[in-house]
C-alpha positions as CSV (number, residue, x, y, z in Angstrom):
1,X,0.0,0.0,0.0
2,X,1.2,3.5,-0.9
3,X,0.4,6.7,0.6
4,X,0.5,10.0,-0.9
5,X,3.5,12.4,0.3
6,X,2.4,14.6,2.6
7,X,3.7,18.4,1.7
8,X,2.7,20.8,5.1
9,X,0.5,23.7,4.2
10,X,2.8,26.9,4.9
11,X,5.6,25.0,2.3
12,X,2.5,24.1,-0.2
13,X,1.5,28.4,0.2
14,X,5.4,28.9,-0.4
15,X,5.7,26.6,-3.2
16,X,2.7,28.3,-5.0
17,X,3.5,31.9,-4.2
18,X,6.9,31.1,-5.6
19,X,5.9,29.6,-8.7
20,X,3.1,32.7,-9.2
21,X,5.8,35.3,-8.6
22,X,8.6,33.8,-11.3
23,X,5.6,33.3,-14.1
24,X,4.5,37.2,-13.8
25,X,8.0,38.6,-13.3
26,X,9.1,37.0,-16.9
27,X,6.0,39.3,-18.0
28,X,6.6,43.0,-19.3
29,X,5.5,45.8,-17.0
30,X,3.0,47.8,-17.1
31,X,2.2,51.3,-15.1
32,X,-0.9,53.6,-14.5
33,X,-0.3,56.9,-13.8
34,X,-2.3,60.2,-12.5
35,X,-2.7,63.1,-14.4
36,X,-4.7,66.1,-14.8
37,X,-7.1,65.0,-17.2
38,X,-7.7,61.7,-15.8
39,X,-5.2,58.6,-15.5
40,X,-2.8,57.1,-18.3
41,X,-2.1,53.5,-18.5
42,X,1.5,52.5,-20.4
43,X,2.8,49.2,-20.8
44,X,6.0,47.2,-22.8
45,X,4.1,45.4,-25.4
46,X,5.9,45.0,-29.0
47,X,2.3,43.0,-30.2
48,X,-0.1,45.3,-32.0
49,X,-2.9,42.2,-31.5
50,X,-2.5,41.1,-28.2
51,X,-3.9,44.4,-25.8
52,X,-2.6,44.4,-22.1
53,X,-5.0,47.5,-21.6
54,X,-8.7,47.6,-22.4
55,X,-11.8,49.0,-21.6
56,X,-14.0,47.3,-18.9
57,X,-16.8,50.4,-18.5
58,X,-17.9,53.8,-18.5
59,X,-14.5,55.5,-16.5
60,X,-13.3,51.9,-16.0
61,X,-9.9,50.3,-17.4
62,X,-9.0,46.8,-16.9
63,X,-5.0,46.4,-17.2
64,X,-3.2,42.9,-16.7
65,X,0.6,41.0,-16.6
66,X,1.8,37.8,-16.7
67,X,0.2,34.6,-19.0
68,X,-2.6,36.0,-21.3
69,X,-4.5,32.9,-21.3
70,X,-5.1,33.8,-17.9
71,X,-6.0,37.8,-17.3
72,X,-7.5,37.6,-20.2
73,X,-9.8,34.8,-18.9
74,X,-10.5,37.3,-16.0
75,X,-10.8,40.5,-18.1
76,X,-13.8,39.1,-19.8
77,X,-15.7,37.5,-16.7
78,X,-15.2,41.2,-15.3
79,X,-17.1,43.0,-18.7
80,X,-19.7,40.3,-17.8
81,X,-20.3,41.5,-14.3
82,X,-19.9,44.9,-15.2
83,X,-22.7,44.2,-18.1
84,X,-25.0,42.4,-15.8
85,X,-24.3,45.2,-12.8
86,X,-25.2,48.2,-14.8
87,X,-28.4,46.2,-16.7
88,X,-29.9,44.7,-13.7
89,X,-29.3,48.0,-11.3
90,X,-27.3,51.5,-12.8
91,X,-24.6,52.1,-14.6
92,X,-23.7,54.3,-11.2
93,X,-23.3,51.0,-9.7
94,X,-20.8,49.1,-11.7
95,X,-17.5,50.4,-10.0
96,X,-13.9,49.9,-9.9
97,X,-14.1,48.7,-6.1
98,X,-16.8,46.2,-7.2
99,X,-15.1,45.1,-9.6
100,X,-11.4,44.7,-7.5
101,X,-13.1,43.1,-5.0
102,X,-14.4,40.2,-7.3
103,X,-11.2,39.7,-9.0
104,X,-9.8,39.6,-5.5
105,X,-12.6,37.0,-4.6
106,X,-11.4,34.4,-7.8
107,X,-8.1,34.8,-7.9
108,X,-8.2,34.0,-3.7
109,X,-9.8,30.7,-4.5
110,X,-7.9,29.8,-7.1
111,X,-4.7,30.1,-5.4
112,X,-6.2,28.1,-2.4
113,X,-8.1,25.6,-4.0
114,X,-6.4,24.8,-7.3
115,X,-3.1,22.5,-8.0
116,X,-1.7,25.2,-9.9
117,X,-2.5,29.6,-9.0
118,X,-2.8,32.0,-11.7
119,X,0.4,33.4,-13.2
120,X,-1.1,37.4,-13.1
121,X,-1.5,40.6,-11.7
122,X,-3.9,43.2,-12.6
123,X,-5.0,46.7,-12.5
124,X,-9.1,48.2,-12.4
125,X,-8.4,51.8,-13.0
126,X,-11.4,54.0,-12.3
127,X,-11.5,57.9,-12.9
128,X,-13.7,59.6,-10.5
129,X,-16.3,62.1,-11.5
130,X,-16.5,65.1,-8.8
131,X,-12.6,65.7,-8.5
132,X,-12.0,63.1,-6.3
133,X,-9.0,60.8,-6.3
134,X,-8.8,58.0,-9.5
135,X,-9.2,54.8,-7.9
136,X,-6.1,52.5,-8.5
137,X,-7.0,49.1,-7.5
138,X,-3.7,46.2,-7.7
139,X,-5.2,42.6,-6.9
140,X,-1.9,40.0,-7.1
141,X,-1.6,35.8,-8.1
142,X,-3.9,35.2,-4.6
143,X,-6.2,37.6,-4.5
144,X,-4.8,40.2,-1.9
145,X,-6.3,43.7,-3.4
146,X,-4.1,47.1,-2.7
147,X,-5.6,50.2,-3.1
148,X,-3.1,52.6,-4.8
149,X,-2.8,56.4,-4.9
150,X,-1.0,58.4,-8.1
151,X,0.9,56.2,-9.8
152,X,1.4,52.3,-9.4
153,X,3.1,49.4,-11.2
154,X,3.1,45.5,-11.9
155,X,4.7,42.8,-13.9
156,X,8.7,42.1,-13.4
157,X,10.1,45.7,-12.7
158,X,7.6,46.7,-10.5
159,X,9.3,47.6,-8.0
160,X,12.1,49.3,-10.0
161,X,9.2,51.2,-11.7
162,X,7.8,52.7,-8.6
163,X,10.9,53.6,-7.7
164,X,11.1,56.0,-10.4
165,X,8.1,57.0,-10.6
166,X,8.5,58.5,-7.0
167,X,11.2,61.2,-8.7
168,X,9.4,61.7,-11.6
169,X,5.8,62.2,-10.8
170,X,4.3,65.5,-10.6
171,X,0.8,67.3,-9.7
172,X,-1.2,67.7,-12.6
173,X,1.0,66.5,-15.0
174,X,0.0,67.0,-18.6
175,X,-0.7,64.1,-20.7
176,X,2.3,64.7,-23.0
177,X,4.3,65.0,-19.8
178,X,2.6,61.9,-18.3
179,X,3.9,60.2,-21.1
180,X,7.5,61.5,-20.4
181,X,7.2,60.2,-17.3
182,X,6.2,57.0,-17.9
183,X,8.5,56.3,-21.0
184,X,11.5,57.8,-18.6
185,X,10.7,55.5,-15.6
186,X,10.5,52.5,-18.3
187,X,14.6,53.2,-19.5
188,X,15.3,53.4,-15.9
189,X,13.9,49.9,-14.8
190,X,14.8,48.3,-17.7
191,X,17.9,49.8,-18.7
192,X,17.5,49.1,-22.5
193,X,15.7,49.8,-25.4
194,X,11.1,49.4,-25.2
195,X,10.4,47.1,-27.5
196,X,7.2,48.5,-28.2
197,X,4.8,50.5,-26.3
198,X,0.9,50.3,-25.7
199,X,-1.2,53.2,-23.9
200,X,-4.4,54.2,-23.2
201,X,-6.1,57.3,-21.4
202,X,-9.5,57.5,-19.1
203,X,-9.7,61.1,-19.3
204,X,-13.0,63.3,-18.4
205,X,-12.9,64.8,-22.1
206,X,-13.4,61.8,-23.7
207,X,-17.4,61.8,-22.4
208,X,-18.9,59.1,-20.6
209,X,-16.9,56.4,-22.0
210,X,-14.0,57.5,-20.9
211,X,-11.2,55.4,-22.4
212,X,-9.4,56.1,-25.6
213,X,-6.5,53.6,-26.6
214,X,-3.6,55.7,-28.0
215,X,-1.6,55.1,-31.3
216,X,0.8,56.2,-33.9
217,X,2.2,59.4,-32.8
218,X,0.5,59.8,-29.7
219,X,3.2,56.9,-28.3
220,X,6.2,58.0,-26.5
221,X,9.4,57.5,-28.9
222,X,11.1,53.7,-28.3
């Protein structure tokens, strides 16, 4: 008779959170940054198919890192809720904390109750409409949710990238000097040539539907 090795449950946590962290931090980073029309979104990404950054709602943006199978998997079961939030109540009541806090909820269980967690990290950006402060909202591989303020980071040079991004940021920065910013902290994290950028803005002039991707000329040079 054989019995199954027995692997304690703070090593089997470890393991896990080991093997989450390695898959996202081969993943290209990605930043969202405040400024004063609303919040920019700027990520490494040489593939003009495969979108880090999308819309998720009126003044929502959904941003992820690490396997695409995988945030992708989650960005569309979060345009479903959002869908079925703002049909079955108000479009007042889809928000980015809702939202955060049911990514949180999956990506929790998943990490606790499956062999293998979810290599991602994501961002719900959320631009408020009476001059508040944009809701940043960071949920990691097991579901623990931070809740951000100006600027914040994820993927490999996270860390390296908020780093910067404390020297650089401003008040009310433009969005040309957003971009600046964002392309500046990128050199300084990596330390190399961007292979290719993708952006995208939730800004209050863009109307309800706040989020406009950004192309061409509009990107910050490589």
């Amino acid at each position: 008779m054989t019995f199954p090795i027995y692997v304690p449950p703070e090593q089997q946590v470890r393991d896990k959170a080991e093997f989450a962290r390695k898959g996202i931090a081969r993943g290209r980073s990605l930043i969202a940054v405040d400024y004063g029309g609303g919040v920019l979104l700027l990520a490494e990404n040489p593939s003009t198919a495969l979108h880090k950054i999308s819309e998720v709602y009126d003044r929502i943006a959904f941003a992820g890192v690490g396997r695409y199978n995988e945030f992708e998997t989650l960005r569309k079961a979060g345009i479903r809720q959002a869908d079925l939030m703002g049909y079955l109540y108000s479009r007042e009541d889809v928000t980015a904390m809702g939202l955060a806090t049911a990514f949180s909820q999956t990506l929790g269980v998943i990490f606790t109750r499956e062999p293998k967690p979810f290599e991602v990290e994501v961002l719900i950006v959320e631009i408020s409409e009476e001059g508040d402060e944009h809701r940043l909202f960071r949920v990691t591989y097991d579901g623990t949710l931070y809740d951000e303020r100006r600027f914040v980071a994820i993927g490999g040079k996270a860390e390296e990238l908020v780093e910067a991004l404390q020297e650089l940021w401003e008040e009310d920065l433009s969005l040309e000097r957003a971009l600046e910013v964002g392309a500046e902290a990128f050199r300084r994290a990596e330390g190399r040539e961007i292979e290719g950028w993708e952006a995208a803005v939730l800004d209050y002039a863009n109307g309800r539907r706040a989020f406009r991707r950004l192309t061409g000329s509009e990107l910050p040079p490589r």
